[in-house]
C-alpha positions, 0 to 999 in steps of 0.5 A: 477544525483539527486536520490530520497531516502525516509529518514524515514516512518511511519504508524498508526496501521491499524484499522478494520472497525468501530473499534478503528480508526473509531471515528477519522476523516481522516484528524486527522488521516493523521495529526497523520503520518505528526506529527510523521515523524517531531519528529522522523526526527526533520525537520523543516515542513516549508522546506516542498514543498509539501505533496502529499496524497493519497485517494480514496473516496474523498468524505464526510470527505475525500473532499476538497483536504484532503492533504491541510487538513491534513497539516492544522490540524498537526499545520503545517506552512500556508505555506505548500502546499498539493494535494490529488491523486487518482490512486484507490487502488494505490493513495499512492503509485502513490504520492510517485512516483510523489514526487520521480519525482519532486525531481530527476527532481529538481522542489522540494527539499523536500516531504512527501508522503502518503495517508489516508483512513477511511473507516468506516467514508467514506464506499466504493463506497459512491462517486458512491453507486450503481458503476454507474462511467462508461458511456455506452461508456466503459461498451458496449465496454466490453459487461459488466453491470458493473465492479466488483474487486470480479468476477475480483478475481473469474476469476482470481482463475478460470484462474490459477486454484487456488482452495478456499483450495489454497486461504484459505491456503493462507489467514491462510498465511498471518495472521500467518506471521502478528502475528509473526511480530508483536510478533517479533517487526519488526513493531515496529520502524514503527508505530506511535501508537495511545496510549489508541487508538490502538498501533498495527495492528487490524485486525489480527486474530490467531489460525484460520484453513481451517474448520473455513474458510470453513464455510464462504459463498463465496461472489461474486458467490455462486459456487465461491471461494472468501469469507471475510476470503481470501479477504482484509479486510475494514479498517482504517489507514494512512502512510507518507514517507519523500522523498528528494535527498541523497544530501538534506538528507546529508545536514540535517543531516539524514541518508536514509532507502532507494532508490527510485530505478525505478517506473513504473505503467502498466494497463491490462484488465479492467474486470478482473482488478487484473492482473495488477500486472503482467506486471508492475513487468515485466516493473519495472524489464526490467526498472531496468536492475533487475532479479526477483531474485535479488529483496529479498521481495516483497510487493504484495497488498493482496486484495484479495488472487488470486492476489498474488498467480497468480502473483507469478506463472507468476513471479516464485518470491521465496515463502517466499520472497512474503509478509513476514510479511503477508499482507491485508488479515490479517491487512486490506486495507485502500485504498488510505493509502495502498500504502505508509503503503506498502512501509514503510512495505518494507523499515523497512524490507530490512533495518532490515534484510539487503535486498538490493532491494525490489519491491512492487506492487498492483492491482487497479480498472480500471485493473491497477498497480504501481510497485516500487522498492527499494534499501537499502542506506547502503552497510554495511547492506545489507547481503550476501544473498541478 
């Protein structure tokens, strides 16, 4: 049976909002990843069959099928096709599931995967300013006036009694984890940075502590928990992923970082909306035949710090399996580009320290989730403990 495998991955650094990215234009940005995967692999874009694109805000800048746009502005050949996907905050990571699809399936031989979003260009929710996406229909099924990621993320703490000490805690977490896998070089081999622009991660902010957090006014509820300090960060970034089959890959002389193992996606209950994670693992695990003790990291979207901490109670996942270069809390989270810049995350990871399966999966607006698993090609590299 044909499998897909991703042959190389690659991301910008992840810009903060209206920072060192926000003067370059999204289908600029995007072309800066396809460019980069075509020098590090050295194949020829021509044999491309498609690019497949996530973006959320396909609006403004980011309209017109950004994908085709982008295939456009790397100087790549008229005839290579592109489509632009929105599963909200999962669009990336949903494109990459597709391009798997058509490739096990055989419609197409070769793809690149990914997904862009400049918010600084194009803010959030510009396509509907004041949330007025949801006819009456859905919300009167509800009993809401609106749908809210924020009060989804105060139901969440209060629901598995996650206190702001807990999520604050959590947020310190994840910058300390990003600045020593930065100071370590395990982002290294990922980026394609932006020389004279911006050659690492923007966002990330050292020596903080539970009293600075303290002092940030909760957001979404004055007697809530939930603050800029533990939430994901607004951000700018790219990601794109080299997807064929190993036979393709043998035939071209490349050498594969990982499998793509089983890809599910899951929906839950739309009020809450950031629960989703949870039962998409679970349909990935049952899937995959897998434990949650198998699968050596994770990639757990931070988009806000309840998602991950609930997630982790409901899966019993080992602490420090759970985003181990930290996560968007610290770096940011560039919507539709989250997914792919997730994945390459994740990839180099298990291929730098011998990881044979990692699963990666996040929240998403609609109270849905995508969830991944990978497994590392090489049997020679992956370590005795997993």
């Amino acid at each position: 049976m044909t499998d897909a495998v991703i042959v190389d991955a690659v991301r910008t650094p992840i810009g903060r909002r209206n920072g060192a990215l926000a003067g370059i234009h999204p289908a600029d940005l995007s072309a800066h990843v396809l460019e980069a995967l075509v020098e590090r692999t050295g194949i020829d874009p021509a044999i491309i069959d498609d690019v497949m694109w996530g973006c959320v805000s396909q609006h403004s800048e980011q309209a017109g099928n950004i994908a085709r746009t982008a295939v456009l502005a790397a100087g790549w050949p008229t005839t290579v096709p592109g489509t632009t996907v929105t599963r909200a905050c999962g669009s990336s990571q949903q494109a990459l599931a597709m391009a798997a699809a058509a490739v096990i399936s055989g419609q197409l031989d070769v793809v690149v995967a990914g997904g862009v979003e400049s918010m600084s260009r194009v803010p959030m929710g510009t396509a509907a300013p004041n949330g007025e996406s949801q006819p009456a229909t859905v919300l009167d099924r509800f009993g809401v006036d609106r749908f809210s990621q924020g009060i989804g993320a105060e139901e969440v703490a209060r629901r598995w009694g996650l206190s702001r000490t807990q999520l604050d805690e959590y947020a310190l977490r994840s910058h300390e984890l990003a600045a020593a896998a930065t100071d370590s070089g395990a982002f290294d081999a990922q980026l394609a940075t932006l020389p004279g622009v911006l050659e690492g991660d923007e966002g990330i902010r050292r020596g903080g502590s539970l009293e600075s957090l303290g002092a940030l006014r909760t957001v979404f509820d004055e007697n809530g928990v939930i603050h800029a300090g533990n939430a994901s960060q607004i951000s700018d970034g790219a990601g794109a992923l080299l997807v064929m089959s190993s036979e393709t890959a043998a035939a071209h002389g490349l050498v594969p970082l990982v499998r793509i193992h089983t890809t599910v996606v899951a929906a839950d209950d739309p009020v809450i909306m950031l629960t989703g994670p949870i039962p998409a693992t679970a349909k990935a695990l049952e899937r995959s035949g897998l434990s949650i003790d198998e699968i050596g990291a994770f990639e757990v979207n931070e988009a806000f710090a309840p998602v991950p901490l609930a997630w982790q109670i409901d899966t019993g996942a080992a602490e420090k399996a759970l985003n181990p270069l930290g996560g968007a809390i610290a770096v940011g989270h560039p919507l539709g580009g989250s997914g792919a810049i997730l994945a390459t995350r994740l990839a180099h990871h298990m291929r730098d320290n011998g990881i044979r399966y990692g699963l990666q999966t996040m929240c998403e607006a609609g109270g849905m989730a995508n969830a991944t698993i990978y497994e590392l090609i090489s049997p020679e590299l992956i370590s005795s403990g997993r």
